[in-house]
C-alpha positions as CSV (number, residue, x, y, z in Angstrom):
1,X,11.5,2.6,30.7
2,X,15.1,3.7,31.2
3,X,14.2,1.2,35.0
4,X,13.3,-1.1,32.9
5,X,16.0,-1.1,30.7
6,X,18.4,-1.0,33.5
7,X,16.7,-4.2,35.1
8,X,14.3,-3.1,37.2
9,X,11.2,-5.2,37.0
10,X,9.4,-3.4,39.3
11,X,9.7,-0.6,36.3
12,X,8.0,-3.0,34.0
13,X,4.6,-3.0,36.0
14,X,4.2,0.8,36.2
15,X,5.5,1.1,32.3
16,X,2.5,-1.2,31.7
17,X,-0.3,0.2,33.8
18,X,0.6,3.7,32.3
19,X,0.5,2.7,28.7
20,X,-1.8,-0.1,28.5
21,X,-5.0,1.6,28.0
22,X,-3.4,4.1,25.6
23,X,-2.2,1.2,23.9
24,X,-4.7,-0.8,23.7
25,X,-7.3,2.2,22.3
26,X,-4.2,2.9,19.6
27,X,-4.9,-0.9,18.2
28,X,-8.6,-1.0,19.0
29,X,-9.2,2.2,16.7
30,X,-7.1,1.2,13.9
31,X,-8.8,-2.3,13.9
32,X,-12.2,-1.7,15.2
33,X,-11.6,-5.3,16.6
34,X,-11.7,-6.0,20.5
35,X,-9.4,-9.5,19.9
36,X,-6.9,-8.4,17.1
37,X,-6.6,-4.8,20.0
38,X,-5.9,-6.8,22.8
39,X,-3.7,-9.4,20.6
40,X,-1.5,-6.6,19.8
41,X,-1.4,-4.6,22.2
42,X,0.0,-8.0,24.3
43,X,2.3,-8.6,21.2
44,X,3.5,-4.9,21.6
45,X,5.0,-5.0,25.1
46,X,6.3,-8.9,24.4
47,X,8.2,-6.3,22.1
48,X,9.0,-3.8,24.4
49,X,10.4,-6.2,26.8
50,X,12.3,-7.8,24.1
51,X,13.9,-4.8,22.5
52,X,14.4,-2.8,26.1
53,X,18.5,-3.0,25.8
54,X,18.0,-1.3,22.4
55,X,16.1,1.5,24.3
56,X,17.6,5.0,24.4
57,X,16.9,6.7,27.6
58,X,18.0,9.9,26.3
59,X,14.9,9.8,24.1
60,X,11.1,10.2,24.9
61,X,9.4,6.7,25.6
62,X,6.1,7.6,23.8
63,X,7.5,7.9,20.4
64,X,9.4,5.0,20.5
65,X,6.2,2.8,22.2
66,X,4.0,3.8,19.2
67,X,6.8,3.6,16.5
68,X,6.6,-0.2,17.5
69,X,2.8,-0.4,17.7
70,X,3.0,1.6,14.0
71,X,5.3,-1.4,13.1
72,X,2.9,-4.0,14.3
73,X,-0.2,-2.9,13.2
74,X,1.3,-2.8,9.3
75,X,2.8,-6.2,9.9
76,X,-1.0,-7.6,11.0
77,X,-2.3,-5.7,7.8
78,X,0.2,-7.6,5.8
79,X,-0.6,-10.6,7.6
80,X,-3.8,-10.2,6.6
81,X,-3.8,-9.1,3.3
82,X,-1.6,-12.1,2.5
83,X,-3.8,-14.8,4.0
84,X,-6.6,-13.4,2.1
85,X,-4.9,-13.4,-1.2
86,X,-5.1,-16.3,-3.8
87,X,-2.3,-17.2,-5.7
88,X,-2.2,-15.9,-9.2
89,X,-2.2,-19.4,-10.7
90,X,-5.6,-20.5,-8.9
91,X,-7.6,-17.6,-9.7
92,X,-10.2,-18.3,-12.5
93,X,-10.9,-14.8,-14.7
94,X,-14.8,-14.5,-14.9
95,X,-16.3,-15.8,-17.4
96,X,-13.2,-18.3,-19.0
97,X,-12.2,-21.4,-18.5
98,X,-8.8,-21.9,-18.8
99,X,-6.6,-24.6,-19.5
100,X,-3.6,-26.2,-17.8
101,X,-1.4,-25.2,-20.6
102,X,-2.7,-21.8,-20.7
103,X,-1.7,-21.2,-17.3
104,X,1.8,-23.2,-18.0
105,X,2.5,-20.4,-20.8
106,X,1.1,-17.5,-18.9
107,X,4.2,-18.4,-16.1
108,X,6.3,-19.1,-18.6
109,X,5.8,-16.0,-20.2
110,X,5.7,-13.9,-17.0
111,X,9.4,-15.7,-15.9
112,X,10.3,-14.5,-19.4
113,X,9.8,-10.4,-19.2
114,X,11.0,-11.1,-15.3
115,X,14.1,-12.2,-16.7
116,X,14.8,-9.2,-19.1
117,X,14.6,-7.2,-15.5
118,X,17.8,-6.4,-13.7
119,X,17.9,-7.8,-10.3
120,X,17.0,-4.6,-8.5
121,X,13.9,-3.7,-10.7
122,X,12.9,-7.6,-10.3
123,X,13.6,-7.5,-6.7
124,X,11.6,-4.2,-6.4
125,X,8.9,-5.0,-8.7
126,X,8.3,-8.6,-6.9
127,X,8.8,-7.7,-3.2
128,X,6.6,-4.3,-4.1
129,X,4.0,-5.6,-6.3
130,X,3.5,-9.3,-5.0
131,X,4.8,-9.5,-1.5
132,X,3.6,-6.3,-0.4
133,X,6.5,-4.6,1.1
134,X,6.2,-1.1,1.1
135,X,8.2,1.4,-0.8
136,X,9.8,3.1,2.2
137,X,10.8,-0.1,3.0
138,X,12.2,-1.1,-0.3
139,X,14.1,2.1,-0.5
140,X,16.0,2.0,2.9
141,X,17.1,-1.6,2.4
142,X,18.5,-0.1,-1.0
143,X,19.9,2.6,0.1
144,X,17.6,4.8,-2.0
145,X,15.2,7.6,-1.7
146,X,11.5,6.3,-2.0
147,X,11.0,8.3,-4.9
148,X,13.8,6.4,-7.2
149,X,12.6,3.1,-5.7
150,X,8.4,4.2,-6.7
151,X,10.3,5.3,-10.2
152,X,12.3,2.4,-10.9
153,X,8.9,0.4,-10.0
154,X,7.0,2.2,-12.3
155,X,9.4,2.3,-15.1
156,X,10.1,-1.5,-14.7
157,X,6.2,-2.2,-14.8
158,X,5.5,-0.1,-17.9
159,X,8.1,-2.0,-19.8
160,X,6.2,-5.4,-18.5
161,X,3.1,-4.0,-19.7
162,X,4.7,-2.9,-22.7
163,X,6.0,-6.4,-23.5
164,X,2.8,-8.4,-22.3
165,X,0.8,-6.3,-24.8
166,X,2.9,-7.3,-27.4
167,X,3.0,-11.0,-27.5
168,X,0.1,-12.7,-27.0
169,X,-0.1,-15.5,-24.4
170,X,-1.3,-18.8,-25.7
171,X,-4.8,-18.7,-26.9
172,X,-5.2,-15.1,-27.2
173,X,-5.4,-13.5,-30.6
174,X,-2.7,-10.6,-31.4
175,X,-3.3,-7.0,-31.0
């Protein structure tokens, strides 16, 4: 790698017959699928190739090969998860029909307890709870240890559940 780095395309060819079995059986048993394997796997050293200046040739390859394949394979299960999703607004609760104007004062309500949030616990909560980003994320973008990010989460979510329990949406009798 530290050829490659360097320029050397010959380097790249060797790099890639070395690792591209290994590689590919790292995606292949995570996914137990054949395409989304070989997908990544290609994806993977697209990314090596892009990211060789950034490559530290005082440090072992391997680590640095499969932190990038780590990276890409929880990117494809996000990808994933969020194509699969439906939005909150579109899903139908079993068993009730809704109206329009339910749904209008469920957002509206929703907006409201969001807005009693500071921006970091709506940020978190939001980017955590809806988008999917992970804590460890969360926390190094914040400067934070993942424990206070996975507190302030939890704290800020007990308080929305808190508030949603006591005022009824539209339609829904008081408890």
């Amino acid at each position: 790698m530290a050829r490659y780095a360097t320029g050397d395309a010959e380097a790249f060819e060797e790099l890639f017959g070395r690792w591209e079995r290994r590689a590919y059986g790292f995606f292949l048993a995570r996914t137990g699928s054949p395409e989304r394997a070989e997908d990544l796997y290609q994806e993977l050293f697209l990314r090596i190739h892009r990211g060789r200046d950034a490559y530290d040739p005082a440090r072992p390859f391997p680590p640095w090969l499969f932190q990038i394949a780590h990276r890409l394979l929880v990117d494809d299960r996000r990808r994933a998860f969020r194509s699969h999703e439906v939005a909150i607004e579109d899903r139908e609760i079993p068993g009730e029909r809704r109206g329009s104007d339910d749904r209008v004062a469920d957002r509206e309500q929703a907006a409201r307890l969001l807005g009693e949030f500071s921006p970091e616990e709506r940020y978190v909560v939001l980017a955590a709870k809806v988008e999917g980003v992970g804590y460890a994320e969360l926390a190094a973008e914040l400067g934070k240890s993942v424990a206070a990010v996975k507190k302030l989460a939890s704290r800020a979510l007990l308080r929305l559940r808190a508030a949603a329990s006591a005022s009824p949406s539209v339609g829904e009798p008081a408890r």
